[in-house]
N, C-alpha and C positions, 0 to 999 in steps of 0.2 A: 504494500500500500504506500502512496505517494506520500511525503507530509502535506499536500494540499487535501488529500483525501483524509490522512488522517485527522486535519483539523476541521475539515467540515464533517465528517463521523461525529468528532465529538462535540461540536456545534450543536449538532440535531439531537445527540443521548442529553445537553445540558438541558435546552430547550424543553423536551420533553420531560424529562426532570423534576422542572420546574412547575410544568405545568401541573404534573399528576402531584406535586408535594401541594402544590394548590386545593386541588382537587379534595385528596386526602383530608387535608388542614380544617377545609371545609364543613366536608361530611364528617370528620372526627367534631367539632366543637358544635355543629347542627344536631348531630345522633343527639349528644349529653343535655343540651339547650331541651329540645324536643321529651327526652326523658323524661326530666324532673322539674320542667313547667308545671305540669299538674299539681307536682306537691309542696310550689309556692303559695302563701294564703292568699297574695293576689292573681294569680296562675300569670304573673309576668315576668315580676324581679327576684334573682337570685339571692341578692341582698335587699334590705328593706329600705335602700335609697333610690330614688328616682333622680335624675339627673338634674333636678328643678331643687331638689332637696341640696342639693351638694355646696358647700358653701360661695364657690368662686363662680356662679355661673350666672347668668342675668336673666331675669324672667323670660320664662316663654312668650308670654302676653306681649312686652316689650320687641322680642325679634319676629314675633308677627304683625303689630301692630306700625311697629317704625323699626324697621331689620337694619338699615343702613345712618340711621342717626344712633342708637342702640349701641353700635359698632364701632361708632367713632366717636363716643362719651364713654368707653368705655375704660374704667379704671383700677379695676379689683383684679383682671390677669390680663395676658396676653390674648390675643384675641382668635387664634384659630380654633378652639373650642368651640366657644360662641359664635362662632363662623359658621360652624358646619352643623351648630343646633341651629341657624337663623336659615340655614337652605333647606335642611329637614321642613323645618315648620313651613315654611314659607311655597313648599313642593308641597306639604299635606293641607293647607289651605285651600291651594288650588284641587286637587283631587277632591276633598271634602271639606267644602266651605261652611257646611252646618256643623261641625262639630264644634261642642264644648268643650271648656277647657280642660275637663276630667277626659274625656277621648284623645285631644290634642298632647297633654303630657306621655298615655298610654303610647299615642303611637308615635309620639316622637322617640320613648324611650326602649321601645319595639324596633325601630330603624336605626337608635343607636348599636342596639346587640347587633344586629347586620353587618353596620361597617367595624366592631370590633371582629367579627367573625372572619371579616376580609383580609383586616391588618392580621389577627393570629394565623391565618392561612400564608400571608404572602410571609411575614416574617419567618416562618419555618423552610419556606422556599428559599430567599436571603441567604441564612445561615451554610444551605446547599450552597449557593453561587459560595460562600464568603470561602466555605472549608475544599469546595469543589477544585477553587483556582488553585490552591496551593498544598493538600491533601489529595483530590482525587476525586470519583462521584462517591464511591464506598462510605468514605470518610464522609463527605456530605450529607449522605443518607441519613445514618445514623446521628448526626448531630440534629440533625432535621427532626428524625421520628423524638429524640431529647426531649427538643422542647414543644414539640406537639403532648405531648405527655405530663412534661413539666408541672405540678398541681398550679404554680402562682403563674404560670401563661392560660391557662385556663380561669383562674382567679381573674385574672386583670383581663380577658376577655369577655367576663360577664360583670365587670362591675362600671357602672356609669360614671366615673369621672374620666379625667384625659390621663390619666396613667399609659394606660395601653397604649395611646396617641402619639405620647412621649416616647413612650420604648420603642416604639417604630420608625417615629424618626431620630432617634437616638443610633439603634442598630443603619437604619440608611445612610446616616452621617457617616457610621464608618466603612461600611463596606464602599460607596466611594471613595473615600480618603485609603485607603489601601487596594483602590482599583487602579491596575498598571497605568492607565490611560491619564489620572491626576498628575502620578509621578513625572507625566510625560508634557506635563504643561496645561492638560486637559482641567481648568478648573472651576471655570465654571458649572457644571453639576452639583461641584461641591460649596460652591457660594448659595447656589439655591438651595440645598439644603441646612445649612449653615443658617440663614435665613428662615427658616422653613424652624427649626430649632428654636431661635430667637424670638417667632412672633406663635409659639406654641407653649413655652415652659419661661417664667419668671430667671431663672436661674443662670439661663446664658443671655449673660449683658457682653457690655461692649469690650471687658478685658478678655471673654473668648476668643472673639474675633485676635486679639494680638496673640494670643496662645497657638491659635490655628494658622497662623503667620507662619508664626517657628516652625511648629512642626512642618509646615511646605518645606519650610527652607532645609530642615534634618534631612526631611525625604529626597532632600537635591532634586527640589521643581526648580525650574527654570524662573531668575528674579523676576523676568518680566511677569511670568504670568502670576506670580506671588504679588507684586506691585497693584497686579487688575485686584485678584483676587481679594484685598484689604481695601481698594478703594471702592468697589464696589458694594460689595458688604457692610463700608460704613458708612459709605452715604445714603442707603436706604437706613439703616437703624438709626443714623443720625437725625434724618428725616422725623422719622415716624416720634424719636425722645423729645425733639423739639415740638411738634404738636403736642405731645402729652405735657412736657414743661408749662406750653403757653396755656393750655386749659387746664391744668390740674397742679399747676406748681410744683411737679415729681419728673423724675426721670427713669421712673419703675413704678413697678405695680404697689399698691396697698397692699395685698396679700403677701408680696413676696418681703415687704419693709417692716411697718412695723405690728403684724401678726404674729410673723416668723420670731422676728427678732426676740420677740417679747417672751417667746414659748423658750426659744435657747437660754434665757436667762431665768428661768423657775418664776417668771412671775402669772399669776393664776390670774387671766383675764382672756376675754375672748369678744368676739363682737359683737355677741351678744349683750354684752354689757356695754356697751354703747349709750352713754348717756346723753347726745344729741339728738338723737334719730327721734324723738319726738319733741324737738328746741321748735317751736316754730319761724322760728329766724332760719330753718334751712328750709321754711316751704314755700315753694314757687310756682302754685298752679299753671303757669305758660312756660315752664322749660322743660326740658328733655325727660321723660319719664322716665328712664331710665337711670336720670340723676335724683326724682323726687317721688320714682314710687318707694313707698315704705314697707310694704309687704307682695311678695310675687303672688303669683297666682293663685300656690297652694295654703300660701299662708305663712308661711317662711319669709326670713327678714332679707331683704333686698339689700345683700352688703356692698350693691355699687351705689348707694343714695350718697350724695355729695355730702353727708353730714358724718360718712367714717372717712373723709379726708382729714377734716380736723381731726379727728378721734387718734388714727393713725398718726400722725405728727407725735399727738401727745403719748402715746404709745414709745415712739421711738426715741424722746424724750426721756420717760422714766425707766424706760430698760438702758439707755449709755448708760445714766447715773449707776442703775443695780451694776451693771458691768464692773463699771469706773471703783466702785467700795466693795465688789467681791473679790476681786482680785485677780491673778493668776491661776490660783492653784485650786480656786472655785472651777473655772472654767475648763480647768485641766480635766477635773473630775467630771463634770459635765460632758467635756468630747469623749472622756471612756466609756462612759454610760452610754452616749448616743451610738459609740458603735455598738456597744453590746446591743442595743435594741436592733441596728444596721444589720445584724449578723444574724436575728431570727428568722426564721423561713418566712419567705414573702408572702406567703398565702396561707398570715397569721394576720393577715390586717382585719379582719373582723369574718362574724360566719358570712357562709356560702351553702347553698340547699347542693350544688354539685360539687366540689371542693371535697367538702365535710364528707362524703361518702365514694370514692376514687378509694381501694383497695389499695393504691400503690401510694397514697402519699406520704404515709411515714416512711417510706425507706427513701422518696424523692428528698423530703424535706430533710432528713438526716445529714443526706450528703449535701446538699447545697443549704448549709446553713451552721454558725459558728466556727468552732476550732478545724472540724472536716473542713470543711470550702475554704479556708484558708491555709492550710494545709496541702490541698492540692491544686491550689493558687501558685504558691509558694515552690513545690515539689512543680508545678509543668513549668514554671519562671526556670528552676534550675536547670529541668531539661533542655529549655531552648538556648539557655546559655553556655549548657555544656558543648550540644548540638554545632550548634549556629557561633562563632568565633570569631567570624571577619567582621571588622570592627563598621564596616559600611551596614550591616543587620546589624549591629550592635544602635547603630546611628536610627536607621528604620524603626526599631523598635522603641525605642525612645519618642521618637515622633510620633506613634501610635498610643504609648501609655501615658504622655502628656494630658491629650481633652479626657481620658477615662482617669486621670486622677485628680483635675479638675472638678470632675461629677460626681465623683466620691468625695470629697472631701465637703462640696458645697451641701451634700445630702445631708453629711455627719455635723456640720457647724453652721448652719441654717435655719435651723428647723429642728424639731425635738418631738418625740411622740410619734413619728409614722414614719421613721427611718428604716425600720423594711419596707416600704412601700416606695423609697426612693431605691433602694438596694434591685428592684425589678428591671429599671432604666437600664444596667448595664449587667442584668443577671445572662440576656442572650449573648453575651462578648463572654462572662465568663465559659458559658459551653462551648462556644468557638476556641477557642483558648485551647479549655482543656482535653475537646478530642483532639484536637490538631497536635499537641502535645506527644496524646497517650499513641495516635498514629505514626508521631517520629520514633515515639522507642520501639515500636513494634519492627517496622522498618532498621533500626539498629540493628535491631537483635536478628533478624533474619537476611541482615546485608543489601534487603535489595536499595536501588537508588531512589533515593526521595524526588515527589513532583515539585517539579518548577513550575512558581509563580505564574499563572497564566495572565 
C-alpha cells in the first residue's frame, strides 16, 4: 500500500470512528435518560434543578420577552449560556406560542438535556481524535468508551447548568492547541475557541489570553501568527470588558467577583441575603427587565437585578479586609481544604436519579478521585518523562500543562464548596493523559515503535 493510500485508509477508519463514537455516545446517554425519566417525581429532571433555578442564569420570561436587550445587560456570567437558553426559548415560542411558563421552563429544560447529550457524545468522539493522532485508533477507542462510562460525564450531562458546556469547550481548546496544524501557524481555530472559553466561563479573563501567548511561543508557532493570535483575541475581549465597564462599572462578572470571592474567605453570605433587592431606589419601571425584575419566573431571585451590583462591591469589600487580618497561613489552610474537596469524585456534587444507580460507579469514582488520581497523574507524568527526553517534548509539554494549571489552580483558589464540580473541566485531559501514558508502556515493554503525532 502506497503512503497516499495508507493515509487516506486511515482518513476514512478516523472519520468513521468518529462518527459511530457519536452514534454510541448518543444512544448510550439517551438508553439511561429514557430509563429513569419515569422514576423522577417530575418525570423530567434528574436533579431537582431546572435551569431557571440555577443561580447564574436570567429569566426565561426575560430571553423570550426581550432575548437581545436580556443579553446585553447582562451581568451575573458570561453570556453563552444564556445565549443558547435565549434560542431555545425563542425556537419554542415560535413552534408553540401558547404555552405557559410552566411548559416553557419544561421544555426549555427538555432541549437543554438534548444538546448536553450532543456535547457528551461528540466529547467522547474528541478524546478518539485527541489519543487517535498520537496513540492510534485502539488507544482512542478505549479512552472514548472511558469516558462514555465515566459516572461524572454522565453526571454533568444530565445536570442543567453550563458545566458540561464548559468541559466541552475546555476539552476543544485543547485538542486544537495540540493539533499539528496550530503548531504550524494555523491559529486561528484556536482564537475562536479561546474566545468561545472566555464568553462561556467567568474564569478565563484577559491574563489567559497572555498564558496562551507562551505557550504558542513553547510550541515554536510561528511569531507572526502568535502576534495575530493575541491581537485578535484581545480586541474582541477588550471590546466586549469595555461595554461591561461603561454599563456596569466591572470588568467581570458579579458571580465570578464578589460571590466567589467571599465563599474563599469563610465568610457565610450569599445573594440571597441581598439587602437591596427590595431598596426601592433600585426600581425602575422603564428599564431593562432584566436589570429590574426581582423574581424570574419561577419564583426564584433574579440575581442579574442591578441592585447585587452594589451588593457585590460591598461583598468584595468585606472579604479583602477578612483576607487582609486572616493572614497567610489562614489561606494556606483554606487552598488545602479546597483541594481536598477538588479531589472528590465529580459526581458527588449532589444526587442524580441515574448516577446514584450505575453498578460501576464506585470502582469509576475510586480511581478518578483523591490520593489514586493523583497518583497516576503523577506515575503517567513520570512515564512521559522517562519516555519522551528530547528537550523540544520537554518544551511541548510545558506548553500544554501551562492553560491546564491555570484551571486548576483558578478552580482551587476561586471558589470554595463545589470544587469537584470544577475538577470535571479538565477531568476529560486527565483520561487522555493517562491512556496515552498507560499505551507508551505497553509499547515499551513489547518494543514495538510508538505512533507519531498525526
Amino acid at each position: 500500500m502506497s503512503p497516499r493510500q495508507a493515509s487516506e485508509t486511515s482518513q476514512r477508519f478516523t472519520k468513521a470512528a468518529f462518527l459511530g463514537l457519536m452514534i454510541f455516545g448518543l444512544a448510550m446517554i439517551t438508553t439511561l435518560e429514557v430509563e429513569f425519566r419515569g422514576k423522577t417525581p417530575d418525570k423530567l429532571h434528574f436533579q431537582s434543578l431546572s435551569s431557571e433555578i440555577l443561580m447564574q442564569t436570567v429569566s426565561a420570561g426575560d430571553l423570550r420577552d426581550h432575548p437581545l436587550e436580556s443579553l446585553w445587560f447582562l451581568h451575573i456570567q458570561p453570556p453563552a449560556f444564556d445565549t443558547l437558553r435565549a434560542v431555545i426559548v425563542n425556537m419554542l415560542v415560535r413552534i408553540a406560542p401558547n404555552l405557559d411558563d410552566r411548559g416553557l421552563l419544561r421544555f426549555l429544560d427538555a432541549m437543554i438535556y438534548n444538546v448536553w447529550a450532543l456535547l457528551y457524545a461528540a466529547m467522547g468522539a474528541m478524546i478518539f481524535i485527541m489519543l487517535n493522532r498520537s496513540a492510534g485508533g485502539l488507544t482512542g477507542l478505549v479512552g472514548a468508551m472511558l469516558f462514555f462510562f465515566h459516572p461524572a460525564a454522565i453526571f454533568y450531562a444530565t445536570l442543567l447548568d453550563a458545566t458540561m458546556l464548559s468541559s466541552f469547550a475546555i476539552l476543544l481548546f485543547f485538542m486544537i492547541l495540540k493539533n499539528p496544524e496550530t503548531r504550524k501557524g494555523d491559529v486561528f481555530p484556536l482564537a475562536l475557541s479561546l474566545l468561545f472559553l472566555f464568553f462561556t466561563r467567568s474564569l478565563f479573563q484577559w491574563p489567559f489570553v497572555v498564558l496562551c501567548a507562551f505557550s504558542l511561543y513553547l510550541l515554536d508557532v510561528p511569531k507572526r501568527a502568535i502576534r495575530s493570535f493575541f491581537f485578535f483575541t484581545s480586541m474582541v475581549i477588550i471590546a466586549f470588558l469595555t461595554k461591561q465597564y461603561l454599563l456596569f462599572g466591572l470588568a467581570t462578572t458579579t458571580s465570578f467577583t464578589g460571590l466567589s470571592i467571599s465563599h474563599t474567605v469563610d465568610l457565610r453570605t450569599t445573594y440571597n441575603k441581598n439587602p437591596y433587592l427590595e431598596n426601592p431606589g433600585f426600581a425602575n419601571a422603564t428599564g431593562p427587565s432584566v436589570l429590574y425584575r426581582k423574581r424570574k419566573i419561577n419564583g426564584t431571585v433574579n440575581l442579574n437585578h442591578v441592585s447585587f451590583l452594589r451588593y457585590n462591591n460591598e461583598l468584595l469589600e468585606t472579604a479583602r479586609k477578612k483576607l487582609l487580618s486572616d493572614g497567610i497561613w489562614q489561606l494556606f489552610r483554606r487552598t488545602l481544604e479546597n483541594i481536598d474537596k477538588y479531589l472528590l469524585p465529580s459526581s458527588n456534587y449532589s444526587r442524580n436519579f441515574i448516577v446514584d444507580s450505575l453498578f460501576w460507579r464506585q470502582a469509576f469514582d475510586r480511581v478518578f478521585s483523591g490520593m489514586r488520581l493523583v497518583m497516576l497523574l503523577l506515575l503517567a507524568a513520570a512515564i512521559r518523562m522517562t519516555l519522551n527526553r528530547r528537550r523540544t517534548l520537554l518544551r511541548h509539554d510545558v506548553a500544554i500543562l501551562l492553560p491546564v494549571f491555570y484551571i486548576f489552580l483558578a478552580s482551587i483558589l476561586l471558589d470554595r464548596g463545589e470544587n469537584m464540580r470544577f475538577k470535571f473541566f479538565i477531568e476529560p485531559l486527565f483520561i487522555v493523559f493517562i491512556v496515552s501514558q498507560t499505551q507508551a508502556v505497553i509499547h515499551a515493554f513489547i518494543g514495538a515503535e510508538e505512533p507519531h503525532e498525526k
